[in-house]
py3Dmol code that shows the C-alpha trace and the ligand (Angstrom):
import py3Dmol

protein = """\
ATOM      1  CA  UNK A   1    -170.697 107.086  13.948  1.00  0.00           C
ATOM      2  CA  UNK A   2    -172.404 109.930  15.582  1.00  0.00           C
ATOM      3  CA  UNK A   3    -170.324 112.242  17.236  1.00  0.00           C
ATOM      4  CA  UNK A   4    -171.449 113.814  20.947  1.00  0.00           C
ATOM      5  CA  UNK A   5    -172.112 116.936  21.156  1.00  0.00           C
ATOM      6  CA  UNK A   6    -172.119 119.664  23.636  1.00  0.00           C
ATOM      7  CA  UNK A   7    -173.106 123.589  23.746  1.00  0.00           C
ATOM      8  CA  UNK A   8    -171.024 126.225  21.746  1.00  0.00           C
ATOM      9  CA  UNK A   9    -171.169 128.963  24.669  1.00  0.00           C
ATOM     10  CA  UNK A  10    -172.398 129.101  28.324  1.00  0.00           C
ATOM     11  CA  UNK A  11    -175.961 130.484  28.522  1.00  0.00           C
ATOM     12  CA  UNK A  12    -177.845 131.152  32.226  1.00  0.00           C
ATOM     13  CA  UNK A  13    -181.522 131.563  33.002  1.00  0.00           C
ATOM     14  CA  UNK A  14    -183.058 132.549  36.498  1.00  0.00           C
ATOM     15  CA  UNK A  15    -186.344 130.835  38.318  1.00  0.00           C
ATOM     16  CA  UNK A  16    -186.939 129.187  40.951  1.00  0.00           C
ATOM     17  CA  UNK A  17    -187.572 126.028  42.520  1.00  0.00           C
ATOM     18  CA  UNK A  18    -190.772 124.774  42.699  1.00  0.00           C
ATOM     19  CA  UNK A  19    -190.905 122.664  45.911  1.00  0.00           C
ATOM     20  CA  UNK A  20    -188.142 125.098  47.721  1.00  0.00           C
ATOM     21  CA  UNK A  21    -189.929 128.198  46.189  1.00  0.00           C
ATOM     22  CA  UNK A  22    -186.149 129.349  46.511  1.00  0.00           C
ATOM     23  CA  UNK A  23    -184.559 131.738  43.676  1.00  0.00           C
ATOM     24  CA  UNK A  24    -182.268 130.019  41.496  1.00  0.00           C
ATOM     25  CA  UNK A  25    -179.939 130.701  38.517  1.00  0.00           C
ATOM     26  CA  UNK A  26    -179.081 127.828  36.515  1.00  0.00           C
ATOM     27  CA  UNK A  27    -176.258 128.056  33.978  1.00  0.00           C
ATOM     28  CA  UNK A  28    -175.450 125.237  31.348  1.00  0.00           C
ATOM     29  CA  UNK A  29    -171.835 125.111  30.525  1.00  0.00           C
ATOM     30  CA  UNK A  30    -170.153 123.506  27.468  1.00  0.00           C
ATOM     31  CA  UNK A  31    -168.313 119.819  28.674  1.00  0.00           C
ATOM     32  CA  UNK A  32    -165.312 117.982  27.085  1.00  0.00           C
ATOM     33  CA  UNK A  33    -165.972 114.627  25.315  1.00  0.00           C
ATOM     34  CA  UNK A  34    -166.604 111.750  27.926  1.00  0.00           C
ATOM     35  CA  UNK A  35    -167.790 114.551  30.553  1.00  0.00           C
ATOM     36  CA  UNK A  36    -171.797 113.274  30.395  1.00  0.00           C
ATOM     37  CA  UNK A  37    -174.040 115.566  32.712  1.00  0.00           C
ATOM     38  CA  UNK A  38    -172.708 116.926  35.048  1.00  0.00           C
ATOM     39  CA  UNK A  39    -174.704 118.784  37.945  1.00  0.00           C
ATOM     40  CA  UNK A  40    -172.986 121.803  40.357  1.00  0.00           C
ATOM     41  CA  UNK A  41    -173.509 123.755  43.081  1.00  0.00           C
ATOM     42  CA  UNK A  42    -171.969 126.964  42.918  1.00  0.00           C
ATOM     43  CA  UNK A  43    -172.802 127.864  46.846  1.00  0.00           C
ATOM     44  CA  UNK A  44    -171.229 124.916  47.593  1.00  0.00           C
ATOM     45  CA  UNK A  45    -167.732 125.749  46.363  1.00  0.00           C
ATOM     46  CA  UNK A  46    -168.498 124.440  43.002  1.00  0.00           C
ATOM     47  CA  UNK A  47    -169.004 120.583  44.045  1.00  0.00           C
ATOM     48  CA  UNK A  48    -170.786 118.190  41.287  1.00  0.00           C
ATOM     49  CA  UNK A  49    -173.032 115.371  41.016  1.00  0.00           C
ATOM     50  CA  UNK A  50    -173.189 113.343  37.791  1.00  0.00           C
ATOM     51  CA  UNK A  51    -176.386 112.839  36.341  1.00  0.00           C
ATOM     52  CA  UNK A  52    -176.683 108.700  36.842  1.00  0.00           C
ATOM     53  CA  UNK A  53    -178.574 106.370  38.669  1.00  0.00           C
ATOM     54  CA  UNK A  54    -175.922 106.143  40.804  1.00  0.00           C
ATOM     55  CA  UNK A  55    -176.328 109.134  42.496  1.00  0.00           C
ATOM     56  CA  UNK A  56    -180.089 109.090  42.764  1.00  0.00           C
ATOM     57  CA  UNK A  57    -181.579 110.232  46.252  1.00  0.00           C
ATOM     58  CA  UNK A  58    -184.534 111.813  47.572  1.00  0.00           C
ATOM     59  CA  UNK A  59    -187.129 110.708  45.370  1.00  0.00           C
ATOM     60  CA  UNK A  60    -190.392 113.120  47.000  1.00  0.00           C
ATOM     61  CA  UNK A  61    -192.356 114.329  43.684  1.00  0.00           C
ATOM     62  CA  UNK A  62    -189.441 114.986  41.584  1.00  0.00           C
ATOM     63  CA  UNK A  63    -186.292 113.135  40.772  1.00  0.00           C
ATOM     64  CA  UNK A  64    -183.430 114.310  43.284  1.00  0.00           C
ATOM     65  CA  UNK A  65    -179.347 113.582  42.621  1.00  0.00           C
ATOM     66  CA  UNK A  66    -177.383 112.815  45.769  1.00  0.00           C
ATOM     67  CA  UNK A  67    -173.138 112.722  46.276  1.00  0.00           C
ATOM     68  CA  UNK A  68    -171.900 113.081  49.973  1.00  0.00           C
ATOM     69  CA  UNK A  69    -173.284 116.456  51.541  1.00  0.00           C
ATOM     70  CA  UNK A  70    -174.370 117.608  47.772  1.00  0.00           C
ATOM     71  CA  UNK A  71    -177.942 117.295  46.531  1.00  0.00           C
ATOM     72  CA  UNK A  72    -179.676 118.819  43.437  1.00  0.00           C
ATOM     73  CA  UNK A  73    -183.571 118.228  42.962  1.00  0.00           C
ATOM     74  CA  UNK A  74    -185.827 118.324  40.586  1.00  0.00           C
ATOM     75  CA  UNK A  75    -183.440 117.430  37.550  1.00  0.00           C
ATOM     76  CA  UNK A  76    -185.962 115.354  35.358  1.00  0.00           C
ATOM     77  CA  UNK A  77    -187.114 118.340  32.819  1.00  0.00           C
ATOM     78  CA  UNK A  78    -183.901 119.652  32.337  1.00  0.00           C
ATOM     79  CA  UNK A  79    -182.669 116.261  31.686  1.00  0.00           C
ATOM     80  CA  UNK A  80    -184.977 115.180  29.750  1.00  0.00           C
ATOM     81  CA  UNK A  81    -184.433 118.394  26.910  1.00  0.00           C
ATOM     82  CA  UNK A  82    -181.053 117.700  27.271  1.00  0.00           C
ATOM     83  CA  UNK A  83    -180.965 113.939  26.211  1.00  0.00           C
ATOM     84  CA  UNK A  84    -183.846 114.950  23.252  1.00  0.00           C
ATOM     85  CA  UNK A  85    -181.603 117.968  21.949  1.00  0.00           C
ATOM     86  CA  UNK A  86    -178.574 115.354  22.046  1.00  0.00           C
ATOM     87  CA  UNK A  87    -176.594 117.632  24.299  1.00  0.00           C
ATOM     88  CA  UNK A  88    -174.048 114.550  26.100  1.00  0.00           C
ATOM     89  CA  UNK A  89    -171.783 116.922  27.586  1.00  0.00           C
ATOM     90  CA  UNK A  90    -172.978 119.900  30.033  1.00  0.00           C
ATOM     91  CA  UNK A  91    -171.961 121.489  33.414  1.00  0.00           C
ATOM     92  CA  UNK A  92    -175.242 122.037  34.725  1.00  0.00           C
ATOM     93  CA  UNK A  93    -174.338 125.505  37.539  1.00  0.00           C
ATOM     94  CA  UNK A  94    -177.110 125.806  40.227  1.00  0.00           C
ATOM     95  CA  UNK A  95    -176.700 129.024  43.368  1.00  0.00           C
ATOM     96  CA  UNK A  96    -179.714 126.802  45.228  1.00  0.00           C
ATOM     97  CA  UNK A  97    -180.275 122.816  45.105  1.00  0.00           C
ATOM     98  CA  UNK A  98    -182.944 123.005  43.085  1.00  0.00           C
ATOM     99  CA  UNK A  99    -183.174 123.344  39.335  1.00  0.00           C
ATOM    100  CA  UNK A 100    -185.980 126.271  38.316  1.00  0.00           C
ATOM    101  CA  UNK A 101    -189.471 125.158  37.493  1.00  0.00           C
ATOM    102  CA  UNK A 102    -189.816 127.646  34.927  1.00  0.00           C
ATOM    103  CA  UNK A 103    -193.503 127.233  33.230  1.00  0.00           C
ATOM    104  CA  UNK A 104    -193.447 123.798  34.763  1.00  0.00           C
ATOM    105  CA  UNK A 105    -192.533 122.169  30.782  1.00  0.00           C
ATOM    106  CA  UNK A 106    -189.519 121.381  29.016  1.00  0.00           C
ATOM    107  CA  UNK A 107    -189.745 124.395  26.424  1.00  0.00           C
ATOM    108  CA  UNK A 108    -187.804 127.263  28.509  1.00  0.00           C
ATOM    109  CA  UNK A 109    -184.911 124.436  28.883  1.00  0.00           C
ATOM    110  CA  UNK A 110    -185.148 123.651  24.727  1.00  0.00           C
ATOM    111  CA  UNK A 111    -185.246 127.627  24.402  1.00  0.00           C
ATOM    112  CA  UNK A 112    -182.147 127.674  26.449  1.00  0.00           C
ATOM    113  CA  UNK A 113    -180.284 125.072  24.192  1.00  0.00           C
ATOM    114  CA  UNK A 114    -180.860 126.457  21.246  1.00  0.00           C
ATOM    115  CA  UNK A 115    -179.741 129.623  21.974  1.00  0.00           C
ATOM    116  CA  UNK A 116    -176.524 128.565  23.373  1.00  0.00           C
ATOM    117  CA  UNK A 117    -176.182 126.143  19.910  1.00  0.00           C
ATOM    118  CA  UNK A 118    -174.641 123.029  19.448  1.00  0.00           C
ATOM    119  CA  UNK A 119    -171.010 121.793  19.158  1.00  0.00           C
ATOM    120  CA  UNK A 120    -169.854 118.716  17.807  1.00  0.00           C
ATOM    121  CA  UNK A 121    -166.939 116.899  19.374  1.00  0.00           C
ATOM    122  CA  UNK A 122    -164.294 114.346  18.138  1.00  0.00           C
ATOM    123  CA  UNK A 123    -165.840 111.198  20.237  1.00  0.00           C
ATOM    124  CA  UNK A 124    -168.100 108.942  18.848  1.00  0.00           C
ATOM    125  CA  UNK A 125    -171.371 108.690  21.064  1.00  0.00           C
ATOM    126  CA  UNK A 126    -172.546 105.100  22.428  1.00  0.00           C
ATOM    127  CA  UNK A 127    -176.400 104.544  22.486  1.00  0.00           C
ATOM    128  CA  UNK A 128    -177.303 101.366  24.412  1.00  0.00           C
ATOM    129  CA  UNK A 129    -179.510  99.349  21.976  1.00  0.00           C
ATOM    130  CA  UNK A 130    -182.074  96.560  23.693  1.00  0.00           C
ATOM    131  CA  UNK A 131    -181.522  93.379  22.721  1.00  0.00           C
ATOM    132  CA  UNK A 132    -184.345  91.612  24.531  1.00  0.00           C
ATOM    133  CA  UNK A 133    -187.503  92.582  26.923  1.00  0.00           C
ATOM    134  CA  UNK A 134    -186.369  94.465  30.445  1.00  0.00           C
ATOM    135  CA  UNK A 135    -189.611  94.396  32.682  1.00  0.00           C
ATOM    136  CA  UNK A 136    -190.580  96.019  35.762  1.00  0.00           C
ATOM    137  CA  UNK A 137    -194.275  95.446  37.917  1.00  0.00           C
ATOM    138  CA  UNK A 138    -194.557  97.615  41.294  1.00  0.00           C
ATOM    139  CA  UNK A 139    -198.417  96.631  41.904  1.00  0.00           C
ATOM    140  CA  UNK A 140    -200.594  98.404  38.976  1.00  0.00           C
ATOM    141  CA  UNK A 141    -197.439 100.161  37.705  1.00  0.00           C
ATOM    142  CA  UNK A 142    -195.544  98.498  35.066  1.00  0.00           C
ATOM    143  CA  UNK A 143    -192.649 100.344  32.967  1.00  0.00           C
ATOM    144  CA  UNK A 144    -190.182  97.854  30.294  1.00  0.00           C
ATOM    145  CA  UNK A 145    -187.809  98.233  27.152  1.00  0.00           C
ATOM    146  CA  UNK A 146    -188.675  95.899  24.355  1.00  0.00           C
ATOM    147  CA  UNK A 147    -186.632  95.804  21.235  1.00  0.00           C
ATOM    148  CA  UNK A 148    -187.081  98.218  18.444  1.00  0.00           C
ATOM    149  CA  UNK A 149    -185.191 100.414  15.747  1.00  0.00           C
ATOM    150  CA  UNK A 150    -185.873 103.718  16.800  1.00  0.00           C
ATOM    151  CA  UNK A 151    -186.482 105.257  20.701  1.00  0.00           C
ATOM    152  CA  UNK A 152    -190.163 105.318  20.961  1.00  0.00           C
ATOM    153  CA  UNK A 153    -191.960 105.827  23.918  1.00  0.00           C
ATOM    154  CA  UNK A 154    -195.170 104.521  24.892  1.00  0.00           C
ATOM    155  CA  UNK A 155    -196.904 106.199  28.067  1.00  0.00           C
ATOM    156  CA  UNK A 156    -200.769 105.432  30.016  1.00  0.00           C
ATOM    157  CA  UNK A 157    -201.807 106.763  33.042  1.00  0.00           C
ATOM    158  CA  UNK A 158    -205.449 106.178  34.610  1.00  0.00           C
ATOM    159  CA  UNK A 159    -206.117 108.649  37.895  1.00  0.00           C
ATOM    160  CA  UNK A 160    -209.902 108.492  39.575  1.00  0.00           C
ATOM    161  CA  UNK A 161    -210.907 112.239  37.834  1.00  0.00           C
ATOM    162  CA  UNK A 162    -213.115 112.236  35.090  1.00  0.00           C
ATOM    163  CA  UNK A 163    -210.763 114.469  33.295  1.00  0.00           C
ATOM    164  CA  UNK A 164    -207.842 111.587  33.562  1.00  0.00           C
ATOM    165  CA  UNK A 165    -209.666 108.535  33.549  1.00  0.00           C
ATOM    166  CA  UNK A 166    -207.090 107.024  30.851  1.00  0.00           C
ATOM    167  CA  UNK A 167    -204.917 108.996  28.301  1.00  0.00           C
ATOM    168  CA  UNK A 168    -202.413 106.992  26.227  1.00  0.00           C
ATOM    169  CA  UNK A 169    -199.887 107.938  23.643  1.00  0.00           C
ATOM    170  CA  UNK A 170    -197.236 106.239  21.866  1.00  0.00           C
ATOM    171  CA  UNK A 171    -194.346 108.612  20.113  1.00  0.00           C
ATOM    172  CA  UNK A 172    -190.970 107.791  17.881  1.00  0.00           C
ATOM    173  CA  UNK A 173    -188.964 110.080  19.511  1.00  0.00           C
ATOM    174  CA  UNK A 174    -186.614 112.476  17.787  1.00  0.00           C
ATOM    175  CA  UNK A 175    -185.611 115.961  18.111  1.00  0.00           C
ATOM    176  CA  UNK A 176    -188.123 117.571  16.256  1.00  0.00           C
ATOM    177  CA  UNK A 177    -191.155 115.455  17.800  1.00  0.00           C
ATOM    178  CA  UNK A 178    -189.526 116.193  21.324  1.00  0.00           C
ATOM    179  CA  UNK A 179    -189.357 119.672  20.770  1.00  0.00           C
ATOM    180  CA  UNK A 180    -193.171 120.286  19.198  1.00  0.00           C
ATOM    181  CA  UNK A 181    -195.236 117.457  21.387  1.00  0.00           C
ATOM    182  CA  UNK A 182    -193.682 116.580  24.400  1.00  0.00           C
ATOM    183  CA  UNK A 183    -191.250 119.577  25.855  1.00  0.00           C
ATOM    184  CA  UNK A 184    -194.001 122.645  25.936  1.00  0.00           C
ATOM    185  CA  UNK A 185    -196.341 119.804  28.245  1.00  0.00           C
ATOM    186  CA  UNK A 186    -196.417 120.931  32.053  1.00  0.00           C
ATOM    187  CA  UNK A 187    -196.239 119.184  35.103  1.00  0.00           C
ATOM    188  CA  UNK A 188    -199.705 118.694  36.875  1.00  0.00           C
ATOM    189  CA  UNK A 189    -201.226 118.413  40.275  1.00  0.00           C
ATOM    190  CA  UNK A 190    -204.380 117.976  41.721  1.00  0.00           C
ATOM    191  CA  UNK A 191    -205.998 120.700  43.835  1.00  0.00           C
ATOM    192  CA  UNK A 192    -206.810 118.249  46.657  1.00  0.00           C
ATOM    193  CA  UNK A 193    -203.073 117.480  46.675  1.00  0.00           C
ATOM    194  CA  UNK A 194    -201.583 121.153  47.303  1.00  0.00           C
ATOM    195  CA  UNK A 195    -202.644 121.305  50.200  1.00  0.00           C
ATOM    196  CA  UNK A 196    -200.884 118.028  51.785  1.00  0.00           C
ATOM    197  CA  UNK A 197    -197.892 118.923  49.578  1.00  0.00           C
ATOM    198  CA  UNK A 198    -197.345 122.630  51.475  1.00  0.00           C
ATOM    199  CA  UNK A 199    -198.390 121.023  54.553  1.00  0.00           C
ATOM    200  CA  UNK A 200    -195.155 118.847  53.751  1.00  0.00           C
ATOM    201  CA  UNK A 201    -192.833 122.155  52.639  1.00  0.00           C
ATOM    202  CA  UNK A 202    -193.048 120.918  49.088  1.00  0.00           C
ATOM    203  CA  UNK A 203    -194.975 122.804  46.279  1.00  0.00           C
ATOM    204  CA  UNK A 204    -193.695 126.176  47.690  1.00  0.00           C
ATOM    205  CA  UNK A 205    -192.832 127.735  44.216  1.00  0.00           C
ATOM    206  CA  UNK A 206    -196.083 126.509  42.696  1.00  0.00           C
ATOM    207  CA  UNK A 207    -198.373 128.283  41.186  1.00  0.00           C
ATOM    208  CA  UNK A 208    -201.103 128.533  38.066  1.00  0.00           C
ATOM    209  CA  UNK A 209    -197.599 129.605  36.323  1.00  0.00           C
ATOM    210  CA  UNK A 210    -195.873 126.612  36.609  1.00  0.00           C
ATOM    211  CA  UNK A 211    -198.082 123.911  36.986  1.00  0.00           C
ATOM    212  CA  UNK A 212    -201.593 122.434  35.635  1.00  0.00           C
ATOM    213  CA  UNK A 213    -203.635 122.345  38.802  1.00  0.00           C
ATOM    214  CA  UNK A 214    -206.843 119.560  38.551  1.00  0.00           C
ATOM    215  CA  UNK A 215    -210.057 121.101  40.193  1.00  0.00           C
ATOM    216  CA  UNK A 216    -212.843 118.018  40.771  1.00  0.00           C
ATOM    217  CA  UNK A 217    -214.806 119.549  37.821  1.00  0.00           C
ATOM    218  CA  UNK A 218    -211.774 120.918  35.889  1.00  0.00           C
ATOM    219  CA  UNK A 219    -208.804 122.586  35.209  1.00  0.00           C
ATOM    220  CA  UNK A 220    -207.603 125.920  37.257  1.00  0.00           C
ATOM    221  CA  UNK A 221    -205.698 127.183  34.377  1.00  0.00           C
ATOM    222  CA  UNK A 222    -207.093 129.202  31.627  1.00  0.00           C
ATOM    223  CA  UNK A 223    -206.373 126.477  29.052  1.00  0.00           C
ATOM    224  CA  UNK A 224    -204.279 123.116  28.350  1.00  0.00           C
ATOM    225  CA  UNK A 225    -201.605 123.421  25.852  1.00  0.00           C
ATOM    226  CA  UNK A 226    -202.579 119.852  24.133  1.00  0.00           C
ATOM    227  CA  UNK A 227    -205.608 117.948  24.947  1.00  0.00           C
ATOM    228  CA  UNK A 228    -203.766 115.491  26.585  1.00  0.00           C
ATOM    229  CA  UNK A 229    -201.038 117.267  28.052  1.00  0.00           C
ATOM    230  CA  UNK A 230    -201.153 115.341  31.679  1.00  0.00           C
ATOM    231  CA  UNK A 231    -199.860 111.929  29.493  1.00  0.00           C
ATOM    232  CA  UNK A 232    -197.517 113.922  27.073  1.00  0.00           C
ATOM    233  CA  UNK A 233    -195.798 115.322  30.621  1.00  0.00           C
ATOM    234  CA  UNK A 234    -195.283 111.854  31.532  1.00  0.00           C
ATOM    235  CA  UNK A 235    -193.203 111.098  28.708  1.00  0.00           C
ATOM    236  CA  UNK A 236    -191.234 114.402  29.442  1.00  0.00           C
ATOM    237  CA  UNK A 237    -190.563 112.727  32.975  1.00  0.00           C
ATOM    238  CA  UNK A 238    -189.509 109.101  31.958  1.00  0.00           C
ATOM    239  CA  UNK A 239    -187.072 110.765  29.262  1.00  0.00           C
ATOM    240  CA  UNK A 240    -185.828 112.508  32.089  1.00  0.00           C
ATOM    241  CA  UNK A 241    -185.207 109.778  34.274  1.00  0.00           C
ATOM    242  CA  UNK A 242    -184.132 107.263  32.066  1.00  0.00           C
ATOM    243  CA  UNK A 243    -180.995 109.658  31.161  1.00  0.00           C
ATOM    244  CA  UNK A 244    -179.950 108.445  34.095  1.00  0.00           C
ATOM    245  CA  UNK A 245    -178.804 105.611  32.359  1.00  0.00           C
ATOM    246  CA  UNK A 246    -175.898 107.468  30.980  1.00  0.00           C
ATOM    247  CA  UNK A 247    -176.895 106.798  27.152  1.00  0.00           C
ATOM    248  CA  UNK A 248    -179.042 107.602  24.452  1.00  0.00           C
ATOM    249  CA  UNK A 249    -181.828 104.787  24.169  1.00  0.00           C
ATOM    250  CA  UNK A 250    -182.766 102.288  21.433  1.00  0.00           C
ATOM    251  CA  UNK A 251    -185.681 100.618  22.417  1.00  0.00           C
ATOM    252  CA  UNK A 252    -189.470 101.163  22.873  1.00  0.00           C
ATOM    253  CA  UNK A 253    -189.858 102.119  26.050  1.00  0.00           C
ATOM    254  CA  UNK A 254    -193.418 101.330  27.800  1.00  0.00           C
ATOM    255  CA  UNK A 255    -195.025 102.682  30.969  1.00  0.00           C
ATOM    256  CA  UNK A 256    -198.154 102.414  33.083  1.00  0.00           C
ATOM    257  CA  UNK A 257    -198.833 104.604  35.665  1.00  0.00           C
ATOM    258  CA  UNK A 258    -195.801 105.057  36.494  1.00  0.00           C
ATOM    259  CA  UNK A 259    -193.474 108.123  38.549  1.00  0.00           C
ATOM    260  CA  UNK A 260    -190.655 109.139  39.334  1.00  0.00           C
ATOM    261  CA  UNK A 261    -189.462 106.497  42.134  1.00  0.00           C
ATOM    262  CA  UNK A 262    -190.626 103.239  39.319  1.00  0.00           C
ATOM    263  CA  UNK A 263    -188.858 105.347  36.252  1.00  0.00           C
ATOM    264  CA  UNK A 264    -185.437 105.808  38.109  1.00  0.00           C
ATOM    265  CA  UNK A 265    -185.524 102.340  39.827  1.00  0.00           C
ATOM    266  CA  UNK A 266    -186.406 101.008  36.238  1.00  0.00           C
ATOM    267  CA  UNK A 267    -183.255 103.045  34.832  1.00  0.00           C
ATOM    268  CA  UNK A 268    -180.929 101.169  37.776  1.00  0.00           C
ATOM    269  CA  UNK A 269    -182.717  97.601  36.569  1.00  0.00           C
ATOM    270  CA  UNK A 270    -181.618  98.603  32.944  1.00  0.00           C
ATOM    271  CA  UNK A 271    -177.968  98.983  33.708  1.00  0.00           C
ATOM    272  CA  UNK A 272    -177.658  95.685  35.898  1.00  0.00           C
ATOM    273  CA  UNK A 273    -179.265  93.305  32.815  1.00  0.00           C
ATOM    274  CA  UNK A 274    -176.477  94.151  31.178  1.00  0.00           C
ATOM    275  CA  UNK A 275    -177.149  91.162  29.302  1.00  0.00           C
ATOM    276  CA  UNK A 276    -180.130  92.464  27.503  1.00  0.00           C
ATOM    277  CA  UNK A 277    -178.585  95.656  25.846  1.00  0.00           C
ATOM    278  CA  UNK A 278    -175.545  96.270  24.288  1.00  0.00           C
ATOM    279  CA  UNK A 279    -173.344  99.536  23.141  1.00  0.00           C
ATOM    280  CA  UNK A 280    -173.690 100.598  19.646  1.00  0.00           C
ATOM    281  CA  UNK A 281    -172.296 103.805  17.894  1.00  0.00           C
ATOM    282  CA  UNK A 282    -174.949 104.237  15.409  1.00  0.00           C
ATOM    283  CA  UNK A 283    -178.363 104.245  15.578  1.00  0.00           C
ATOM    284  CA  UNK A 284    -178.839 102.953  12.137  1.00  0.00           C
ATOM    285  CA  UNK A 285    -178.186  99.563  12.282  1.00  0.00           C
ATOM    286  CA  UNK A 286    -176.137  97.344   9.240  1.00  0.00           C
ATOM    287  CA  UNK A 287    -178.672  96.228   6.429  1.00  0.00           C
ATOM    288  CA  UNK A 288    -177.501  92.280   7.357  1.00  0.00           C
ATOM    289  CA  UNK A 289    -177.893  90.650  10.908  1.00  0.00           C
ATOM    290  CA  UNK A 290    -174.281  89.426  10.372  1.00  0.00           C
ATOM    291  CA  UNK A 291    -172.504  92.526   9.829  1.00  0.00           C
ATOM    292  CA  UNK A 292    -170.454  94.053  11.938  1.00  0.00           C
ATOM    293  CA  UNK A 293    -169.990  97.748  10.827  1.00  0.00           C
ATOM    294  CA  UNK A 294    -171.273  99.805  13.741  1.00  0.00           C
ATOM    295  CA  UNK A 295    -171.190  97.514  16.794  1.00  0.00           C
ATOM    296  CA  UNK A 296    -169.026  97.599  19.372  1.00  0.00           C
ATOM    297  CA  UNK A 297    -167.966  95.425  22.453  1.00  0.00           C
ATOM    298  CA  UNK A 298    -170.092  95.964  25.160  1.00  0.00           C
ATOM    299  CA  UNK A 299    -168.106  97.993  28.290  1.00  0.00           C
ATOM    300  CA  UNK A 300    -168.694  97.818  32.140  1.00  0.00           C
ATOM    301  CA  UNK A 301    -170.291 101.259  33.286  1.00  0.00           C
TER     302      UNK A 301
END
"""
ligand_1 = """\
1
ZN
Zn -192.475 116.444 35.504
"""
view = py3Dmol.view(width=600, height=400)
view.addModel(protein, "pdb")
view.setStyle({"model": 0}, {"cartoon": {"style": "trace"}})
view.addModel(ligand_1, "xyz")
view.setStyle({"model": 1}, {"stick": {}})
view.zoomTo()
view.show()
């Protein structure tokens, strides 16, 4: 079995949020066992919104969480180094709903992580493992889980720019690849778009610091961190979103031009086939088909 795990010590960080353009100072607090990711608003007398597709509202260029008069946007990168770092437990402390933009990547979050450390607890952690295809078409958007040993992820995206016209990239995920190809990758926009997006109140916190903006002949910024940085971010987001689910993932995972309303809706399809997945404790599976060593019933969530 693998245990979970959560932080050895609280650790806090200040930003702020890029569609509010609100100051914000997020705090990630160790979790008992069970806990999962928790989300809290400190202005709001310390109320919490678990991190599941349950609570998913207000889906408007970022992924938003949603219980009663709470709401916390903007959740996907945080989430997403979370899950890759293997953090299960975490009380996730926000003074403003929105989670800080920092330089618009993953890498301030994995920064964060490690210097707070791990901690291993006593419960075994459950990854759901897929056991056959999960598919999902919204018109030239397509996202699905197929079978596999490992979590891989599989991302294209095709924009009219010359500079996007297609990038593709499949990766086998695991800490290490998380934290050196996908988590320094920043969110992108096009120039065209800002405009609407203010117009809108959204994209107040933007800025060349936080985001890859995408002029008609080229990039604002001085430079691009990876060549294809605009595809790598994707696979930052559908990490994100996909914790949702509430477990680690074993599967290949496989999206097309996808965002954040198809990845989260995708996430809610996952956990009603409950008949294609099943809970395992290991992500190493018994050398024969037949064994049993490391599978377990599968629960209601
Ligand atoms: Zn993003």
């Amino acid at each position: 079995m693998n245990p979970q795990r959560t932080l050895r010590r609280s650790i806090s960080c200040a930003g702020i949020g890029l569609h509010s353009g609100k100051k914000v100072t997020l705090s990630l607090r160790p979790a008992a066992a069970g806990a999962g990711i928790r989300f809290r608003r400190s202005d709001l007398g310390g109320l919490e919104v678990p991190a599941t597709v349950q609570h998913v509202g207000g889906i408007n260029y970022a992924t938003g969480l949603t219980r009663d008069a709470v709401h916390i946007d903007t959740v996907e990168h945080l989430l997403s180094a979370l899950v890759s770092l293997g953090i299960d437990n975490v009380v996730v402390e926000l003074n403003s709903p929105e989670v800080p933009i920092m330089d618009g990547s993953a890498a301030p979050f994995v920064y964060l992580i490690h210097e707070a450390g791990v901690k291993t607890q006593s419960a075994s952690r459950r990854y759901l493992k897929v056991l056959r295809p999960i598919t999902m078409t919204r018109g030239d958007k397509r996202i699905a889980l197929y079978p596999s040993d490992h979590f891989k992820v599989t991302y294209s995206i095709a924009f009219d720019h010359p500079l996007l016209r297609h990038q593709s990239r499949t990766i086998r995920m695991s800490e290490d690849t998380f934290v050196d190809d996908i988590a320094p990758a920043r969110t992108f926009t096009f120039l065209k778009e800002v405009e609407m997006l203010r117009q809108q109140g959204l994209a107040l916190g933007g800025s060349l610091e936080n985001a890859i903006v995408v002029g008609d002949t080229g990039i604002l910024n001085n430079a691009l961190r990876f060549d294809d940085e605009f595809v790598r971010h994707k696979i930052l987001d559908v990490i994100g979103d996909m914790a949702l689910v509430g477990h680690p993932l074993i599967g290949h995972l496989v999206a097309h031009r996808g965002g954040h309303a198809l990845h989260t809706a995708f996430a809610a399809q996952v956990l009603d086939e409950s008949e294609a997945w099943t809970l395992v404790d290991s992500p190493v599976q018994p050398e024969r088909a037949d064994a049993t060593a490391g599978v377990v019933v599968k629960e209601s969530l």
